[in-house]
C-alpha positions, 0 to 999 in steps of 0.5 A, a space after each residue: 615456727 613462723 612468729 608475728 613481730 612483738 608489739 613491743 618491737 623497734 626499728 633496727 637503728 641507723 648504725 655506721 661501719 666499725 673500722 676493723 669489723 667485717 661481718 659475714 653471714 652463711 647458711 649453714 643450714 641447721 634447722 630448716 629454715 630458709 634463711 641465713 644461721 651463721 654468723 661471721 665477725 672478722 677483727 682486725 689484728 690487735 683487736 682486745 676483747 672481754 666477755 661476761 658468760 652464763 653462771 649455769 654450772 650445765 654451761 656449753 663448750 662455747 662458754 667454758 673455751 670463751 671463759 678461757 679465751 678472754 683472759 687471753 686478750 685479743 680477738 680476730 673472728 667471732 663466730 655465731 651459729 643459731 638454731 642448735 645451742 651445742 650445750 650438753 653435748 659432752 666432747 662431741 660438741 667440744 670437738 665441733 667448735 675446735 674444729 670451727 676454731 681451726 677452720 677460721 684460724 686457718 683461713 684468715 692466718 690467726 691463732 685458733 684461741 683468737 676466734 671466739 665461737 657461740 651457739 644458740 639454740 635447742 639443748 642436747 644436740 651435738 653441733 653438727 660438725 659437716 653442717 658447721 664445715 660447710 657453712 663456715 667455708 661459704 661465709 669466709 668467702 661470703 660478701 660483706 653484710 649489714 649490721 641488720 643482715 648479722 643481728 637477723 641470723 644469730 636469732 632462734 625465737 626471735 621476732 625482731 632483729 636488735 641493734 644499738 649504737 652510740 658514740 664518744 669523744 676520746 682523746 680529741 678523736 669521736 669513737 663509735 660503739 655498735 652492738 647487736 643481740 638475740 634473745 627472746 626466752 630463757 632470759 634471767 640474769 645469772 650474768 645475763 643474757 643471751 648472745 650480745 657483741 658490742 664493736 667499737 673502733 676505740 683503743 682500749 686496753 683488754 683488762 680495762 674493757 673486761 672491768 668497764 664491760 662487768 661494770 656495765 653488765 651489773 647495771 644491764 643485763 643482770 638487770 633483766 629477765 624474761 622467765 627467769 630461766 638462765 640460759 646455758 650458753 648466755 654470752 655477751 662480748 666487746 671487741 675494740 679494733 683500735 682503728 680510731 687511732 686514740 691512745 688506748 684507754 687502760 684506767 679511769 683516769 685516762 681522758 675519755 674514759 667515763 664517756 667512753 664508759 657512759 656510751 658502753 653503758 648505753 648501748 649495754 641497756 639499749 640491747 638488754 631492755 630490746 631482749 625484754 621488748 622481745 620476751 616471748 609471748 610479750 605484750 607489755 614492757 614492765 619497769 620494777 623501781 624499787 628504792 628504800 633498801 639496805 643496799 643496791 644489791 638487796 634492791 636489785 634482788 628484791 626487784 628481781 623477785 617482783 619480775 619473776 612472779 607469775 602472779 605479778 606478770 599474769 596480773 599486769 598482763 590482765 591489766 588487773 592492779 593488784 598490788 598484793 601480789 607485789 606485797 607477796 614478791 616483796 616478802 618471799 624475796 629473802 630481803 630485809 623488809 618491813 611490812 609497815 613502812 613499805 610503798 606500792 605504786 603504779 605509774 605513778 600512782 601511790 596504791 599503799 604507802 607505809 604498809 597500808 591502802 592509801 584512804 583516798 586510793 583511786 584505781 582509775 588511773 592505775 588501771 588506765 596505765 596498766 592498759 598501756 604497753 610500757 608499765 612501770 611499779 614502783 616498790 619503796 621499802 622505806 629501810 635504807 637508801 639502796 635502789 635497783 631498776 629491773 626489766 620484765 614483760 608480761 606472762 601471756 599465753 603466747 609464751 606457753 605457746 611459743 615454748 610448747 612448739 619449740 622444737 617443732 
């Protein structure tokens, strides 16, 4: 199924190379389409590695061996195949990454536990193993591609590839940090997200980048949702090569840490809100501010509430301000709230304040903003000093339309 470009869409960004990164694509052909759908990541020995995965208890074999893999620490292959997830698929679907393992391990000269394997795509369908073989074979021999030419084939629904780069000054050395990621639909943060994989060429200790990589993930990706569906193979993974020649990063209190962090961090939010831009049927990016909590993790999930209400998403993609519908998500949130001290606005615009219509409320400009692509709401509870930014898009019908044809 052919998909139009999101009108929410970016432009693939300038990205340089990442010393220690190769990256190949094959046609393994397992749906037909007429383009590549496997993915080649080859990592210079010594590279480390950390991942945050999907909470789904119905995880894919992918998920459940990379869980196991992280711990592990290093890294020398990734590889991604798109368009058949391999999730509840029993041991058939184990057997075919572990095959896939053992291939790249053969082929490059590196431990089978040193190569990562995700899938992504339709539920319930072994991964086929013959289809897998041969499209492995062809990328090990395959001449090295772009960033744009590898964030292309790991996309299933996907309308626009998605990429993000930044930089750092460690140790007196610039390291550079590039990251690409699929994901359209079945998105809600239960760790979250689809498939992510951010490179970087910094020296950083694995136990550090798996602590600086949850930390970010808290304030980006689990920040996000689309339909509030968690996936069953979501997984987002860092590789660093070292190759910058820093003296590796192990603690916060090592030179360069906090701005190697804040370039993490950024590329973390760059990629999650691109999948937001992506939502399936989208035609509107919504940010959810909602601030006056008991804590962060209360406003967080207050936040999520409001994101994941039909009601809502339906009324800002009739650019309708109806700010009861927010009312409704605030209070069935399960969230200390207290109806006669809570705030509502639109762009800026104060609907309600202290639990009740403004006197002097104008919707002229609340609708004029809600005619815009990029809406925000804000939500101010008035208990507390806890905040949370989440981002959703608009429900459409494109979404039913999209995910009715999925495995067509």
């Amino acid at each position: 199924m052919e998909l139009d470009p999101s009108p929410l869409a970016l432009p693939f960004p300038e990205m340089p190379p990442i010393e220690g990164v190769t990256l190949r694509v094959a046609r393994a052909r397992y749906k037909d389409w007429g383009r590549a759908d496997l993915t080649y990541a080859e990592l210079a020995e010594g590279t480390a590695v950390a991942g945050v995965f999907t909470q789904s208890a119905c995880a894919s074999s992918e998920v459940e061996m990379g869980r196991e893999q992280v711990k592990r620490g290093g890294a020398r292959a990734l590889i991604v195949n798109a368009g058949n997830s391999n999730a509840f698929t029993g041991y058939r679907g184990r057997e075919a990454v572990e095959q896939i393992m053992a291939q790249v391990a053969e082929g490059i000269g590196c431990a089978p536990e040193e190569v990562f394997v995700s899938s992504t795509g339709v539920i319930g369908v072994p991964l086929p193993k013959d289809k897998a073989r041969a499209g492995v074979a062809e990328a090990l021999n395959a001449k090295p591609c772009t960033w744009e030419d590898a964030a292309r084939a790991i996309g299933t629904t996907d309308t626009f590839t998605k990429g993000a780069h930044a930089s750092a000054v460690v140790g007196g050395e610039r390291v550079e940090l590039c990251g690409i990621i699929k994901g359209s639909g079945m998105i809600a943060p239960d760790m979250a997200t689809m498939l992510g994989y951010i490179f970087t060429d910094a020296a950083v200790e694995p136990g550090f980048l798996q602590e600086m990589l949850s930390r970010a993930n808290g304030a980006t990706f689990s920040c996000i949702t689309v339909d509030g569906d968690t996936s069953t193979s979501d997984t987002v993974l860092s590789f660093a090569t070292g190759k910058t020649g820093n003296a590796a990063l192990g603690s916060w209190d090592d030179a360069g840490a906090d701005a190697f962090y804040a370039a993490l961090k950024d590329v973390c939010r760059q990629l999650a809100q691109l999948v937001v831009r992506d939502g399936e049927g989208a035609q509107k990016l919504i940010e959810i501010a909602v601030s006056g909590s008991v804590s962060d993790d209360s406003a967080r999930r207050v936040a999520l509430a409001i994101a994941n209400s039909p009601l809502v998403k339906t009324a800002i993609a009739g650019g309708d301000a109806n700010w009861g519908r927010v009312v409704m998500a605030v209070g069935k949130a399960g969230e200390p709230a207290d109806r006669d001290k809570l705030s509502i606005g639109f762009g800026g615009t104060w609907a309600a304040k202290d639990g009740q219509p403004l006197a002097d409320y104008d919707e002229t400009p609340v609708a004029k903003h809600l005619e815009g692509r990029e809406i925000r709401v804000d939500v101010d509870l008035g208990i507390g000093k806890g905040r949370a930014t989440v981002w959703t898009c608009d429900l459409t019908h494109g979404y039913i339309s999209i995910n009715a044809d999925y495995r067509s």
